[in-house]
C-alpha positions as CSV (number, residue, x, y, z in Angstrom):
1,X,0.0,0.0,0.0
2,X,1.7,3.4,-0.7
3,X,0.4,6.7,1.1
4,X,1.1,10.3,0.3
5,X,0.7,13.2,2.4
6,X,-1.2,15.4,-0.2
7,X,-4.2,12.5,-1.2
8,X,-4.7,12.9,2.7
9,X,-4.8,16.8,2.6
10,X,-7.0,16.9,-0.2
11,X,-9.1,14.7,2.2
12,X,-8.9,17.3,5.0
13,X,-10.1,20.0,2.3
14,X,-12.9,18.7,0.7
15,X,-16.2,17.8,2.3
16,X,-16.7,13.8,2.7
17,X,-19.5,11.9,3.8
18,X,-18.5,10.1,7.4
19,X,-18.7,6.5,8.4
20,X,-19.7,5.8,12.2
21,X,-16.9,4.2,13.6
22,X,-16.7,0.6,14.2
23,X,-13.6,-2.0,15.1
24,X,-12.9,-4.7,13.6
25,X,-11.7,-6.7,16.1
26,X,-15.0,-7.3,17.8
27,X,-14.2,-4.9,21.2
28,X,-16.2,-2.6,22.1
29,X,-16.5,1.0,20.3
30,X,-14.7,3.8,21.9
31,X,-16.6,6.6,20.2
32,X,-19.5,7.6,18.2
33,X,-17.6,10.0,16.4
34,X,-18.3,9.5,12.5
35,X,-15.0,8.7,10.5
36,X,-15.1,10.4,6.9
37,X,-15.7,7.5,4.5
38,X,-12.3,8.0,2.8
39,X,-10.1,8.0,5.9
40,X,-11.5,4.9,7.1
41,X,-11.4,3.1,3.8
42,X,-7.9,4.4,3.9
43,X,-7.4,2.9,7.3
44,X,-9.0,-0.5,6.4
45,X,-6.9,-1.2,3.4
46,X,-4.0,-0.8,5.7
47,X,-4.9,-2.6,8.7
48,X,-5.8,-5.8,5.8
49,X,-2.2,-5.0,4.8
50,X,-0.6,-6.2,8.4
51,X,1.5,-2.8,7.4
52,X,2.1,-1.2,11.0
53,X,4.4,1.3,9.6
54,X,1.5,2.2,6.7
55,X,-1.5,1.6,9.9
56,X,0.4,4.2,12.0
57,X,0.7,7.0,9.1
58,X,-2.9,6.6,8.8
59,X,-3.3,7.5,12.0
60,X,-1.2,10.6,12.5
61,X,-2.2,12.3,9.0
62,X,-5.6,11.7,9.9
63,X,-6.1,13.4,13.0
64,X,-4.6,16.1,11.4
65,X,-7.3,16.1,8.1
66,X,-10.1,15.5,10.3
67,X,-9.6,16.1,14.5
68,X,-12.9,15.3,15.2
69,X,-12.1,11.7,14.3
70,X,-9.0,11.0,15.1
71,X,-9.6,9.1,19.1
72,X,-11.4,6.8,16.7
73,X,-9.2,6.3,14.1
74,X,-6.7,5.7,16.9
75,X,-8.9,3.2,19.2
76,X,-9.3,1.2,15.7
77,X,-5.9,0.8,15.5
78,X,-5.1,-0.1,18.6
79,X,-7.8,-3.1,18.9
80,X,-6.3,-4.3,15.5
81,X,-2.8,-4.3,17.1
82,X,-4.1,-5.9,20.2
83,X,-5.8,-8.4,18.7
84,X,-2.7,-9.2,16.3
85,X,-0.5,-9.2,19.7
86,X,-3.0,-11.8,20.9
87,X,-3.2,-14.1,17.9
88,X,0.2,-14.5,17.5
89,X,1.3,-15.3,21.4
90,X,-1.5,-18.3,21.0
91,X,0.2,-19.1,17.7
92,X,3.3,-19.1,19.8
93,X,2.4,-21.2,23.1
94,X,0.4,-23.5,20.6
95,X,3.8,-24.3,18.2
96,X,5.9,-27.1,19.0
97,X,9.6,-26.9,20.0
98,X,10.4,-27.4,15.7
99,X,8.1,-25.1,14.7
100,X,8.3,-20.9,14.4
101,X,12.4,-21.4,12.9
102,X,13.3,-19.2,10.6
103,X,16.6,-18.7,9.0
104,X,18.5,-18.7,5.6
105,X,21.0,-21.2,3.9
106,X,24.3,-20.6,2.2
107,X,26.4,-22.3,-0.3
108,X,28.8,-21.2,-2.5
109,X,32.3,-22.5,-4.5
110,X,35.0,-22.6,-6.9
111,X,36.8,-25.1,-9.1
112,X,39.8,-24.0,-11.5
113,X,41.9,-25.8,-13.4
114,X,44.7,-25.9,-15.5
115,X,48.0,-23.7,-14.3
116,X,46.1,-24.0,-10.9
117,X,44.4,-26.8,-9.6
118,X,42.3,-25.0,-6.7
119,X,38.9,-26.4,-5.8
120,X,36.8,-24.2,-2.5
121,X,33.6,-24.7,-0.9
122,X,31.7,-22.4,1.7
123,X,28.3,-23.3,3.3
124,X,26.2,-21.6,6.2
125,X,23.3,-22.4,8.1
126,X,21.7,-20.0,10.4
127,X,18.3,-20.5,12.4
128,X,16.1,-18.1,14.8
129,X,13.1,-18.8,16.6
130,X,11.5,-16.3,18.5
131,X,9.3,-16.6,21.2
132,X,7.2,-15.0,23.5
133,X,10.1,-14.5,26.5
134,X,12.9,-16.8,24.6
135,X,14.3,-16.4,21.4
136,X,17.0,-19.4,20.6
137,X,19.7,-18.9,17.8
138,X,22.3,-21.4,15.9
139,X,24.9,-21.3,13.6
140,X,27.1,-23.6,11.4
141,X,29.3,-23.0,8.9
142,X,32.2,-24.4,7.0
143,X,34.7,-22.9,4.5
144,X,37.4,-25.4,2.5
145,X,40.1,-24.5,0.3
146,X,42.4,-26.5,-1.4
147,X,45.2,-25.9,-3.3
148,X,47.1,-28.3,-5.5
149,X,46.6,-31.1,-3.5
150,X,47.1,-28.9,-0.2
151,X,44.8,-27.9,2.0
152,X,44.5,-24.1,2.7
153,X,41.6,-23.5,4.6
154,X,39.8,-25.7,6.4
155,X,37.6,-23.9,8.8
156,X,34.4,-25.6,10.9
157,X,32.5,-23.7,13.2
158,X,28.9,-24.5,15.4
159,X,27.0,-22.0,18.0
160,X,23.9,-22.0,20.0
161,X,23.0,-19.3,21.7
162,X,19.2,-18.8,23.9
163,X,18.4,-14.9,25.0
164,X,15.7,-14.9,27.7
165,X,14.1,-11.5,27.3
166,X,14.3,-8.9,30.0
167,X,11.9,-6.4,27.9
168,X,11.7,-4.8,24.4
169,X,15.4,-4.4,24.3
170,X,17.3,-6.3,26.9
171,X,18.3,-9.8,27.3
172,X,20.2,-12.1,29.4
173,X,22.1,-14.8,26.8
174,X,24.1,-17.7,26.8
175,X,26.5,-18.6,24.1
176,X,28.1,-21.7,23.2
177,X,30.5,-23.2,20.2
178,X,32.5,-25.7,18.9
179,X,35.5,-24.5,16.1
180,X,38.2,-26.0,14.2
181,X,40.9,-24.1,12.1
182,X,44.3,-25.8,11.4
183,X,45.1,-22.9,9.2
184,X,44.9,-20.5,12.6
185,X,46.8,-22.6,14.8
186,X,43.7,-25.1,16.8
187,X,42.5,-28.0,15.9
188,X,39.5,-27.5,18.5
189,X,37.8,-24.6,20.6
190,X,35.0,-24.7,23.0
191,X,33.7,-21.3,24.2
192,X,31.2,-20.4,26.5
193,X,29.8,-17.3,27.7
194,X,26.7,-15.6,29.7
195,X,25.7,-12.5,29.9
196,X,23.5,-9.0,28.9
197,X,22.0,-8.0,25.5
198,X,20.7,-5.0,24.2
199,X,18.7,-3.7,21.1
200,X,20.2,-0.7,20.9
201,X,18.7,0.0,17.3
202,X,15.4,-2.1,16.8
203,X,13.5,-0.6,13.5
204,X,12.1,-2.0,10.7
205,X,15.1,-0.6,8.2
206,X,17.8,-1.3,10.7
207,X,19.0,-2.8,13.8
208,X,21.9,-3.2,16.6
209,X,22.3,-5.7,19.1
210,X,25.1,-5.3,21.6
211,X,26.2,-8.7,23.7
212,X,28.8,-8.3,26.9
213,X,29.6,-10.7,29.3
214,X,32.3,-13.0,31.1
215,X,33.3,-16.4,28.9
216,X,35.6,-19.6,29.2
217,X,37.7,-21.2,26.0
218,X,39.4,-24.4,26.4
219,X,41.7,-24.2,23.3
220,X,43.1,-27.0,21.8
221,X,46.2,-26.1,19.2
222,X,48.2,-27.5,16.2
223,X,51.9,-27.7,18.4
224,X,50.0,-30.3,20.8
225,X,49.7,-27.7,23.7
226,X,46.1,-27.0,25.3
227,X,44.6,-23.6,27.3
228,X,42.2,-22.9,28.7
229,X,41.3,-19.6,30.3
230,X,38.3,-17.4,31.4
231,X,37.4,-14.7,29.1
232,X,35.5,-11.5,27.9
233,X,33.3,-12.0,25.3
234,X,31.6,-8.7,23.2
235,X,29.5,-9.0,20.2
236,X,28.2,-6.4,17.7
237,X,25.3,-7.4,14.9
238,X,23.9,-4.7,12.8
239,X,22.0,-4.5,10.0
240,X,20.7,-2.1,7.5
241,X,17.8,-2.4,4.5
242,X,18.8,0.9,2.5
243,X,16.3,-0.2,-0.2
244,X,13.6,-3.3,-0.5
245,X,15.1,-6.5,-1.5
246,X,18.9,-5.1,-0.1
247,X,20.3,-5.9,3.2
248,X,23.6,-4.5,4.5
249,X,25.1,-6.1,8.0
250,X,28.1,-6.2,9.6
251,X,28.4,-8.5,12.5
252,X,32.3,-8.6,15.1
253,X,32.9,-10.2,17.6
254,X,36.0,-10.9,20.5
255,X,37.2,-13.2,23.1
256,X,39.6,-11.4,25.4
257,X,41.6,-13.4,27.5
258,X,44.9,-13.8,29.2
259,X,46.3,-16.3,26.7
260,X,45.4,-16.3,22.6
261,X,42.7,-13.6,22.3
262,X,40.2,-13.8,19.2
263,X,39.2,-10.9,16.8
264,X,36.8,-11.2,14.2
265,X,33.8,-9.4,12.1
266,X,32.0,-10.6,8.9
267,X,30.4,-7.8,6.3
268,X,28.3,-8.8,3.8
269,X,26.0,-7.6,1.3
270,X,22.6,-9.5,-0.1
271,X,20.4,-8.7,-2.4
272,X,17.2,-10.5,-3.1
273,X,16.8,-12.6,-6.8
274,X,13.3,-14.4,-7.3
275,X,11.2,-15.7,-4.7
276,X,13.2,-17.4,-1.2
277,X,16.5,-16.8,-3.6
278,X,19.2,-14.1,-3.1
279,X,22.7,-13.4,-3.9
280,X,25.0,-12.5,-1.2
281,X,28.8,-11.4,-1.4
282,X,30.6,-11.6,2.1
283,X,34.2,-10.8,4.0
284,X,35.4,-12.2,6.9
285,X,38.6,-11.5,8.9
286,X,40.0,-13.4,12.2
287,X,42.6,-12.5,14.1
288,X,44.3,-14.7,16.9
289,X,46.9,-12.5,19.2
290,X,48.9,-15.5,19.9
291,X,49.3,-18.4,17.1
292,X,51.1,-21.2,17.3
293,X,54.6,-20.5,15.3
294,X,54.2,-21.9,11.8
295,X,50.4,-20.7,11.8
296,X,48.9,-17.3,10.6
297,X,47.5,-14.8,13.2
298,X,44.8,-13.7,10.7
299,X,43.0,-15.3,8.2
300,X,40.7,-13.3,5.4
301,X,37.9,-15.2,3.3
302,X,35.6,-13.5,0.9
303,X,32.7,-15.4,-0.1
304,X,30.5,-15.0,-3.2
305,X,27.2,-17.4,-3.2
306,X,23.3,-18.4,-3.2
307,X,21.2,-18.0,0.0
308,X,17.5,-19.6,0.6
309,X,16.1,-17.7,3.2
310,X,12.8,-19.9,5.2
């Protein structure tokens, strides 16, 4: 639905027959007060959109074209949103512990041949499930390169990680993984960490969550040595929709900790093709402070590929 400012002052300025108000929802009117025909025909295409964002322009353009009307323009909208709210946290307490996921699925590759005999293969899975005091999220990903017979990157990595919400904004998590990356120096890692979340930015065209809290790695590396260590663990995750179909995100992380500390931050750019189906270019850089000798202290991938979004 698309909504202009001057159809609704041309509203305002010409005289309209009124419609009594009425709400859909099936709760009790909150006023008498008539509702000109074309702002409520207005307001009923929206609210059949599920729009909020158009539902709330309704309202505040059309207390200004017609005062008189606009507590019941208002109460409308509120019973539709209540209602929504009400529907959907029975949906919720109804769905089974494999139901509500939603996510997206990533694969991409490479193959040359010839002078150079390199072969690649990247693939992410990432899940969310939101409900009405938990939301639960997991990862997995893995990235291979190889490299005339040698193998150059060979990267595995699996997190889970429940928030248990506080209110709109803040959470209380709990993070935990498993990773693998000979190229960095370990052949295993296991982190965990607990701790406060906030959505610092939580709109419909962009977003920010901040993670802090104390953590604990037990690190297995390549030169058959083993820490383990408590740990700080921050996270960052933003992203940004400058147009439909376009999403813009950067996401960084770190493990601070008295032995090999971790940096690391992904950026990556998708744009939607047909249907579930986009196109997403990526770059990741890691950084460990304290490598094994023989093993790189950062390791860069950029990643070109398909993702199905469910």
């Amino acid at each position: 639905m698309s909504l202009s400012l001057p159809a609704l002052v041309l509203i305002a300025a010409a005289p309209i027959p009124a419609a009594t108000a009425h709400n859909p929802g099936g709760a009790p009117d909150q006023t008498d007060v008539p509702i000109p025909e074309a702002i409520r025909a207005m307001l009923d295409a929206a609210i059949a959109s599920g729009n909020d964002t158009d539902v709330a322009t309704i309202v505040k353009y059309a207390r200004t074209a017609d005062p008189l009307s606009g507590d019941a323009v208002s109460a409308i909208a509120q019973a539709w949103r209540t209602d929504r709210d009400r529907q959907r946290a029975d949906r919720i307490r109804e769905a089974r512990f494999v139901d509500l996921w939603t996510g997206k699925a990533e694969l991409g590759g490479f193959l040359t041949t010839g002078t150079s005999d390199t072969k690649g293969l990247t693939g992410a899975l990432s899940a969310t499930r939101e409900g009405i005091l938990w939301r639960q999220k997991f990862h997995a990903q893995i990235d291979y390169q190889e490299s005339l017979g040698i193998t150059t990157r060979e990267h595995f990595l699996a997190s889970y990680e429940p928030n248990y919400k506080l209110d709109e904004r803040a959470y209380v998590y709990g993070a935990f993984s498993y990773e693998s990356d000979r190229t960095l120096g370990f052949y295993d890692r296991y982190s965990g960490s607990v701790g406060l979340g906030y959505s610092a930015i939580k709109k419909p065209a962009m977003s920010l969550d901040i993670e802090l809290g104390p953590g604990y790695r037990d690190t297995g590396f390549t030169d058959d040595t083993r820490q383990s260590s408590i740990a700080a663990r921050g996270t960052l995750d933003f992203k940004w929709h400058p147009l439909s179909g376009v999403t813009v995100s950067q996401a960084a992380s770190a493990y601070v900790q008295r032995f090999d500390s971790t940096l690391g931050g992904t950026t990556a750019l998708t744009a939607k093709l047909i249907g579930p189906l986009s196109g997403q270019l990526s770059y990741n850089i890691q950084y460990e402070s304290e490598p094994p000798v023989g093993s790189s202290g950062t390791n860069t991938t950029t990643r070109a590929g398909l993702v199905y979004s469910f």
